[in-house]
VEXDREN-2710 file (C-alpha; in Angstrom, 1 decimal):
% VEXDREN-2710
k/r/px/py/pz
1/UNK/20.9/-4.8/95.6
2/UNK/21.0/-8.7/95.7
3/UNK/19.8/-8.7/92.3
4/UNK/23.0/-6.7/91.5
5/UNK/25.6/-9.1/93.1
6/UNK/23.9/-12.2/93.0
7/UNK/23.1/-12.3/88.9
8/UNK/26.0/-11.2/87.7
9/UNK/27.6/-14.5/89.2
10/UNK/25.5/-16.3/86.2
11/UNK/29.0/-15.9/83.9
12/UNK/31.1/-17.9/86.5
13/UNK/27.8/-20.5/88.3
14/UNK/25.1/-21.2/85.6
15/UNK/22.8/-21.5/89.2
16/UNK/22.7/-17.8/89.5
17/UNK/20.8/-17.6/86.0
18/UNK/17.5/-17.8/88.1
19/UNK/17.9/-14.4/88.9
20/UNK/17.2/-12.7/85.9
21/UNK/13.6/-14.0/86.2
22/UNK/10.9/-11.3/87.7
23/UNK/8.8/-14.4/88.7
24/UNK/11.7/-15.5/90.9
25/UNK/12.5/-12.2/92.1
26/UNK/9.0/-11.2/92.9
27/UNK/8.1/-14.3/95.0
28/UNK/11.3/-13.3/97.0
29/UNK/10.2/-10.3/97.4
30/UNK/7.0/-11.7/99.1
31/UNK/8.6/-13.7/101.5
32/UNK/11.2/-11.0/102.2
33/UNK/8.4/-8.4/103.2
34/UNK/6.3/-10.8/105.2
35/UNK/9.6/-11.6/107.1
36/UNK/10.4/-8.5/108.2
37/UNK/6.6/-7.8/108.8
38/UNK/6.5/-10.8/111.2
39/UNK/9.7/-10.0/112.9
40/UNK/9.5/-6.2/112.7
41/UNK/6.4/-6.1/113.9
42/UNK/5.4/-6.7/117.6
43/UNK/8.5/-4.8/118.5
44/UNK/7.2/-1.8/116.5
45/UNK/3.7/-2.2/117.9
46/UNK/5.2/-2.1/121.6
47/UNK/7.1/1.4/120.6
48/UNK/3.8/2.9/118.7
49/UNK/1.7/2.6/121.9
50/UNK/3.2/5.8/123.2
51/UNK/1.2/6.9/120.0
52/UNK/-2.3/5.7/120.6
53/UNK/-4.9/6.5/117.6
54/UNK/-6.6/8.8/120.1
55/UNK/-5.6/11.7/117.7
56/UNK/-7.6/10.1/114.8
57/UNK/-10.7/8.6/116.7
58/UNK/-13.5/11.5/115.9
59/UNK/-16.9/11.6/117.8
60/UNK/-18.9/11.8/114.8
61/UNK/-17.9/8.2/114.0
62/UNK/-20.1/5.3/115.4
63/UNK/-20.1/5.2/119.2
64/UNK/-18.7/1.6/119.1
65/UNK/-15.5/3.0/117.7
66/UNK/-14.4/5.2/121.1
67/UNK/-13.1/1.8/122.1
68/UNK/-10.6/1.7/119.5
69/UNK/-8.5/4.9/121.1
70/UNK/-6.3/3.1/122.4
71/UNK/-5.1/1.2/119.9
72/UNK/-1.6/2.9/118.4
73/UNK/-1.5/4.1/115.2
74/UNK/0.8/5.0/112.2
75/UNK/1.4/1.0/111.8
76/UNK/2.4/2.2/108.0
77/UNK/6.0/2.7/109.3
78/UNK/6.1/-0.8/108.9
79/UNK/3.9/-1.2/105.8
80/UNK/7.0/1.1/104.5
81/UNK/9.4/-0.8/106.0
82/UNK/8.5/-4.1/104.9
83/UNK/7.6/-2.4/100.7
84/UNK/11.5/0.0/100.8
85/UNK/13.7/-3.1/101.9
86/UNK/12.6/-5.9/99.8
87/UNK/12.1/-3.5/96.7
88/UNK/16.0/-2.4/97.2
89/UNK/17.2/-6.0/97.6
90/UNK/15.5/-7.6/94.7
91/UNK/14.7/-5.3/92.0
92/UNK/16.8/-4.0/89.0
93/UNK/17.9/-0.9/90.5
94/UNK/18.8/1.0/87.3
95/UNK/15.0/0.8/86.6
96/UNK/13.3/4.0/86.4
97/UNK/10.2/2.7/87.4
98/UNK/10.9/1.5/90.3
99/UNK/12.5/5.2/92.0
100/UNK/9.4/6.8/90.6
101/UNK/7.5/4.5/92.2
102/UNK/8.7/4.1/95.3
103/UNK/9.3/8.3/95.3
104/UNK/5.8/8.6/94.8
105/UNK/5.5/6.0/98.0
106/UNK/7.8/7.6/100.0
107/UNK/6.5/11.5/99.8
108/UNK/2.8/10.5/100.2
109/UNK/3.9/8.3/103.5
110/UNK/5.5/11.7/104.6
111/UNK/2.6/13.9/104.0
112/UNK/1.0/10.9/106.0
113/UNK/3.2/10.9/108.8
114/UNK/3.3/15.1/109.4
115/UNK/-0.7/14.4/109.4
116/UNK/-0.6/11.7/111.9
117/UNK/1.9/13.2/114.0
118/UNK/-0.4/17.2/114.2
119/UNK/-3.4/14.8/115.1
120/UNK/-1.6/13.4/117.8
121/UNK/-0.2/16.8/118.9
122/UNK/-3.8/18.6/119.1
123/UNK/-5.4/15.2/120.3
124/UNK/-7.6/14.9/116.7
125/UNK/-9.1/18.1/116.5
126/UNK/-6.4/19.8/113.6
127/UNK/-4.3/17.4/111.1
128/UNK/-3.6/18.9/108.0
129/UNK/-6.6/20.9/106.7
130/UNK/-8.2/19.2/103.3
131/UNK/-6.3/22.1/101.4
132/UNK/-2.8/21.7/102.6
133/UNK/-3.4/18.0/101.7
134/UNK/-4.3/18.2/98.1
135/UNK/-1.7/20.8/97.4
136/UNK/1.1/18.6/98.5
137/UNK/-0.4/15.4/97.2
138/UNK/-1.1/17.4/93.8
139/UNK/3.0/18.3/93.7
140/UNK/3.8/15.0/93.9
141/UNK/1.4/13.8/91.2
142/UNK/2.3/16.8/89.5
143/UNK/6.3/15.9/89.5
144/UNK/5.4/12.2/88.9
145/UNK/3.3/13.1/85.8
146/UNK/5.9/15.7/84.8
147/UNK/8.8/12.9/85.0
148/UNK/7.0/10.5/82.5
149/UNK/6.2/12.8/80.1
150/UNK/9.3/14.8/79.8
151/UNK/11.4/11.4/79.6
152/UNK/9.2/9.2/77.2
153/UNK/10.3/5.8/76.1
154/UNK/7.2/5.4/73.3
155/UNK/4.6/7.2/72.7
156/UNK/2.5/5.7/74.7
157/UNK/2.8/7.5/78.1
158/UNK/0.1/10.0/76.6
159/UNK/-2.2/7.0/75.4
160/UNK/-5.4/6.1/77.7
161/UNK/-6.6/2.3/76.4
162/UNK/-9.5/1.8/77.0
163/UNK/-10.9/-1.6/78.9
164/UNK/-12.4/-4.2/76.5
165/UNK/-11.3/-2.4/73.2
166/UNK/-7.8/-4.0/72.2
167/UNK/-7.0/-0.6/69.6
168/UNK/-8.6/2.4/71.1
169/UNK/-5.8/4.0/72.8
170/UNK/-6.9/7.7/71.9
171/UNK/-3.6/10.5/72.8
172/UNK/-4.7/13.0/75.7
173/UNK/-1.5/15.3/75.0
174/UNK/-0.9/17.5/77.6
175/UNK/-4.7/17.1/79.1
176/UNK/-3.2/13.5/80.1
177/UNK/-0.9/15.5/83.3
178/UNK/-4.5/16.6/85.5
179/UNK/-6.3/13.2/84.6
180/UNK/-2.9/11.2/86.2
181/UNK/-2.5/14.0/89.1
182/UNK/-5.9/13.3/89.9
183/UNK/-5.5/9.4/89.7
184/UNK/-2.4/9.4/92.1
185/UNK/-4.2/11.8/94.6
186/UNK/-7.6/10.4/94.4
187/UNK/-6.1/7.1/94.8
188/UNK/-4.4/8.0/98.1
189/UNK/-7.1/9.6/99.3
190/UNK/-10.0/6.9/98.4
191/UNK/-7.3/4.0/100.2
192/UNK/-7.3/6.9/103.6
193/UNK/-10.9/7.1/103.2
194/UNK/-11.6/3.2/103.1
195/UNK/-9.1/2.5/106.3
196/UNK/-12.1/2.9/109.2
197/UNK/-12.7/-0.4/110.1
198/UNK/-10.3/-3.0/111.3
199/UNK/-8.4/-4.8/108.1
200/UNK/-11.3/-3.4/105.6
201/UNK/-8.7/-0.8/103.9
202/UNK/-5.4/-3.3/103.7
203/UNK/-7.5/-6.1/102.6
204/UNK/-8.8/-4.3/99.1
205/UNK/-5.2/-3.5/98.8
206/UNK/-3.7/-6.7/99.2
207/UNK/-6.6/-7.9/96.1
208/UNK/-5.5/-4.9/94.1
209/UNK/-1.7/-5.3/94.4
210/UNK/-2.2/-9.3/93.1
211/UNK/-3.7/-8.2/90.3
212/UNK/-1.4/-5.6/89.4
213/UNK/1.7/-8.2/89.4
214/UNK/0.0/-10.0/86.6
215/UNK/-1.5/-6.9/85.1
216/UNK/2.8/-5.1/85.4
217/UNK/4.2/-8.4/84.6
218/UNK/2.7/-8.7/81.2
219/UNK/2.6/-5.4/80.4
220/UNK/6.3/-5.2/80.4
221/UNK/6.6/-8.8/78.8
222/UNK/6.6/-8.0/74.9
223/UNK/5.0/-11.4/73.5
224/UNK/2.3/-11.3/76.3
225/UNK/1.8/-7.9/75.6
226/UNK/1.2/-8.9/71.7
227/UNK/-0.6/-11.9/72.1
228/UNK/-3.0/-10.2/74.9
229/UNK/-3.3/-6.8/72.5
230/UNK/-2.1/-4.7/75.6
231/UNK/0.1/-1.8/75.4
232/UNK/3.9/-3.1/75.5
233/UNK/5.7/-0.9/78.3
234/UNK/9.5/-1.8/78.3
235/UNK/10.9/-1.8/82.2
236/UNK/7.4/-2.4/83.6
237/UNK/7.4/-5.5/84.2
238/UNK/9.7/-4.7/86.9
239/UNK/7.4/-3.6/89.0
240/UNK/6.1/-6.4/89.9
241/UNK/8.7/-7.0/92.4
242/UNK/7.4/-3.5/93.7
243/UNK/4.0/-5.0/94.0
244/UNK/4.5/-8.1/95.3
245/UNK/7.0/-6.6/97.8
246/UNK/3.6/-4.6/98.3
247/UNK/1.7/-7.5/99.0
248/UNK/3.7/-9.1/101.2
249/UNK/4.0/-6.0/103.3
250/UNK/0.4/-6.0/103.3
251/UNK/0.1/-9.6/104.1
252/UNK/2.4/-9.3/107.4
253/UNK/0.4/-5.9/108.6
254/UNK/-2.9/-7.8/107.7
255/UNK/-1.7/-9.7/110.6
256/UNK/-1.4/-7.2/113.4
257/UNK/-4.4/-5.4/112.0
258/UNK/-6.9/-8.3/111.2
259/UNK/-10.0/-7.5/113.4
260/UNK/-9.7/-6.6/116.5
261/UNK/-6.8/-4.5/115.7
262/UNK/-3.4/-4.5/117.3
263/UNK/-2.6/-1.5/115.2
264/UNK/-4.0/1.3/112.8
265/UNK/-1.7/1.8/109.3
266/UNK/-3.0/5.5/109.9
267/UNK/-2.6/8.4/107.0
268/UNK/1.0/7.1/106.6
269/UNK/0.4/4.2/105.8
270/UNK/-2.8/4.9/103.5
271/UNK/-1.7/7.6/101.8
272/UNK/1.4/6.1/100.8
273/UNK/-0.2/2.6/99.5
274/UNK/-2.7/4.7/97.6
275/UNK/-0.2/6.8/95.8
276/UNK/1.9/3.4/95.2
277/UNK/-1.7/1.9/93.4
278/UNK/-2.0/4.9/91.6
279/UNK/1.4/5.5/90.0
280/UNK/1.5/1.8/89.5
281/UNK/-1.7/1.7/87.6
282/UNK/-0.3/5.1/85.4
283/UNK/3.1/3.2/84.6
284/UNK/1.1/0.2/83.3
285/UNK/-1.2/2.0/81.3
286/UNK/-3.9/0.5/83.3
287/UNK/-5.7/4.2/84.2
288/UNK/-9.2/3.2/83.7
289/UNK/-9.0/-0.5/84.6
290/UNK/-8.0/1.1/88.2
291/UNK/-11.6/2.0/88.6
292/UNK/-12.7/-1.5/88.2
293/UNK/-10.1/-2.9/90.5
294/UNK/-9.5/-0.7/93.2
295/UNK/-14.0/-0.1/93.0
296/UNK/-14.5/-0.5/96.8
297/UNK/-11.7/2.4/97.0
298/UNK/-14.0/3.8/94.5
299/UNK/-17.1/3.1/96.2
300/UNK/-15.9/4.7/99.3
301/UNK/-14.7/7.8/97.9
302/UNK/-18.4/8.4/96.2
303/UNK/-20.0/7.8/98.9
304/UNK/-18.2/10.8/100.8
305/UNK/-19.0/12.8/97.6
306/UNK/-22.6/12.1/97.3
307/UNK/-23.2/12.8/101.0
308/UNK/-21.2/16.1/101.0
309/UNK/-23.3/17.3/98.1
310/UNK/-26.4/16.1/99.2
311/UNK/-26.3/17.9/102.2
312/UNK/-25.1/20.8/101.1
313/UNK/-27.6/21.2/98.0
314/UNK/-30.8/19.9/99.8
315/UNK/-30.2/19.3/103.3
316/UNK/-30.5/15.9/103.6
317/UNK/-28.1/13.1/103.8
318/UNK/-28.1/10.0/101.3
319/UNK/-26.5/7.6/103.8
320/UNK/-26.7/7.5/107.8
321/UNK/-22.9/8.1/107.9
322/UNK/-20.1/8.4/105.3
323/UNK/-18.1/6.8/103.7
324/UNK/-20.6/3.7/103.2
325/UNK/-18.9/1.4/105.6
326/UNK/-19.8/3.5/108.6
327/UNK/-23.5/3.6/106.9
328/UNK/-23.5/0.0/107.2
329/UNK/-22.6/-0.2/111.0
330/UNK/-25.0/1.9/111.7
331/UNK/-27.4/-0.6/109.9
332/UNK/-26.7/-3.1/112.5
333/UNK/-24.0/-5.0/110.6
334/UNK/-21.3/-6.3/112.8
335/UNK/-17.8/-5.0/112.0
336/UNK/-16.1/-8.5/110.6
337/UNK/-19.7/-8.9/108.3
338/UNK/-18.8/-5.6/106.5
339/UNK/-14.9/-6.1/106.3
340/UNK/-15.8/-9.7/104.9
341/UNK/-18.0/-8.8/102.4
342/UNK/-16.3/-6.0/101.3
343/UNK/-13.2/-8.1/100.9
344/UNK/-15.6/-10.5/98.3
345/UNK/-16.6/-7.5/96.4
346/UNK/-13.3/-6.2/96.0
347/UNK/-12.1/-10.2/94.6
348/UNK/-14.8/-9.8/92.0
349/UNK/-14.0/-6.3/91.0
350/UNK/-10.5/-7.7/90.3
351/UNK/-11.5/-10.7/88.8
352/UNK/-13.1/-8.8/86.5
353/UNK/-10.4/-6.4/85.6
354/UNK/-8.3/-9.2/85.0
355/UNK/-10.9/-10.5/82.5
356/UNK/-10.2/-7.3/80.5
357/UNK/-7.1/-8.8/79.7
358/UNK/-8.9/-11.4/76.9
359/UNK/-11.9/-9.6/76.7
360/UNK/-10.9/-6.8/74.1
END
């Protein structure tokens, strides 16, 4: 919206130039979404504690997190908040991008919120079962996918590159639409998965989203693009503005939820800033790098897989709890030592990804 009535003063104040840029726009964004995060906040906290996380604290979870109950959840409201406003005000609204994006955003925070809000109705014991979640997380990934390759701009949107080869982009076809459902809703769900300890979910995303302003930046920048061997995406780059508008958000709820907790983002927020990495990673043509960057998402979400199967085909369970952080705890390592270290290993991971960028 500002971006709309502030640049095109450029023709009459040469000052309003400035505008155009995504750099610009993007830190803005930053600071707009930390702002309202800071301000938003505490009064939001105050009015969630009618909605204490009591409806999402299970008993098979370690004993020492019964203490936690209290605590209110669905803090995504503002995570939402903090992402919708900023997005609106500073990015190039005629972008299609950014309504697909922050559509995807907006129907997985929904599906989060009805979860959150049955929990909290039947005190935990009955959400949304695992197959009413995957059906409507599938329809949205199914309607995103459906969107981008019904109204193509290249042919690329088919094309998977492949990390570290700067030409091998082979064309899925119509095979591409169940590999980028299942990257938007195993995205979302690998983020839900990851939020059980204090800050360890928001953290990985807050390292993710930085990398994919550079990584959305340069992908819709066409002599970076060229000079980097990347696949040139026109009207991507705009999403950076999304992502650092992300960031921000995830900054200023980093604060409230920084161990020990004043508040839990809860499915809303989770689901929603999964689907966001996932849809953001699709429009960039950065499908497989997202395993490497978003790997402690990754990590998380095996972990639940291998103990599921493990259990069910032999009996026995690989780790003492799932997903792995709770395996940890249960090790004896306090709760800041695994968020910590988890944090490092998702810096790597993206320090790596971002190496993919030269290394092709």
């Amino acid at each position: 919206m500002l971006y709309h009535l502030l640049y095109p003063l450029h023709e009459t104040y040469a000052i309003f130039n400035v505008f155009k840029y995504i750099t610009l726009r993007t830190a803005y964004a930053i600071l707009t979404s930390l702002s309202i995060s800071f301000i938003l906040g505490p009064w939001l906290i105050e009015k969630l504690k009618r909605y204490p996380a009591n409806g999402s604290v299970r008993e098979y979870i370690p004993e020492g997190h019964l203490a936690k109950a209290e605590t209110p959840g669905m803090g995504g409201i503002l995570i939402l908040i903090s992402i919708f406003v900023p997005t609106l005000l500073w990015a190039n609204l005629t972008n299609r991008y950014i309504w697909l994006v922050l559509g995807v955003t907006l129907c997985m925070g929904i599906i989060g919120l009805v979860d959150d809000r049955l929990k909290l109705k039947h005190q935990g014991r009955r959400g949304l079962n695992i197959g009413q979640k995957l059906c409507w997380q599938s329809l949205v990934g199914l309607a995103a996918g459906l969107y981008l390759m019904l109204n193509p701009v290249d042919d690329l949107v088919t094309r998977l590159p492949i990390p570290f080869f700067k030409n091998v982009h082979p064309d899925l076809g119509w095979f591409y639409l169940p590999l980028l459902v299942l990257i938007i809703v195993g995205t979302s769900n690998a983020v839900n998965l990851t939020d059980g300890l204090d800050g360890l979910a928001i953290g990985p995303v807050i390292i993710a989203t930085g990398a994919f302003i550079i990584l959305t930046y340069v992908a819709g920048h066409a002599r970076f693009a060229e000079y980097l061997m990347i696949p040139y995406i026109p009207g991507s780059g705009e999403l950076s503005i999304f992502c650092g508008a992300m960031l921000g958000a995830s900054l200023g709820f980093l604060w409230f939820n920084a161990y020990p907790a004043q508040v839990f983002m809860g499915d809303i927020g989770a689901l929603a800033l999964g689907g966001a990495i996932g849809t953001v990673a699709i429009v960039s043509k950065n499908e497989l790098l997202l395993v490497v960057i978003g790997g402690v998402f990754v990590i998380e979400a095996l972990s639940v897989i291998i103990q599921v199967a493990s259990y069910k085909l032999s009996g026995k369970r690989i780790f003492r709890m799932a997903p792995i952080h709770h395996h940890f705890e249960l090790r004896g390592w306090a709760e800041p030592k695994i968020i910590v270290r988890f944090w490092i290993i998702a810096i790597i991971l993206a320090l790596v990804g971002l190496s993919t960028l030269k290394l092709r």
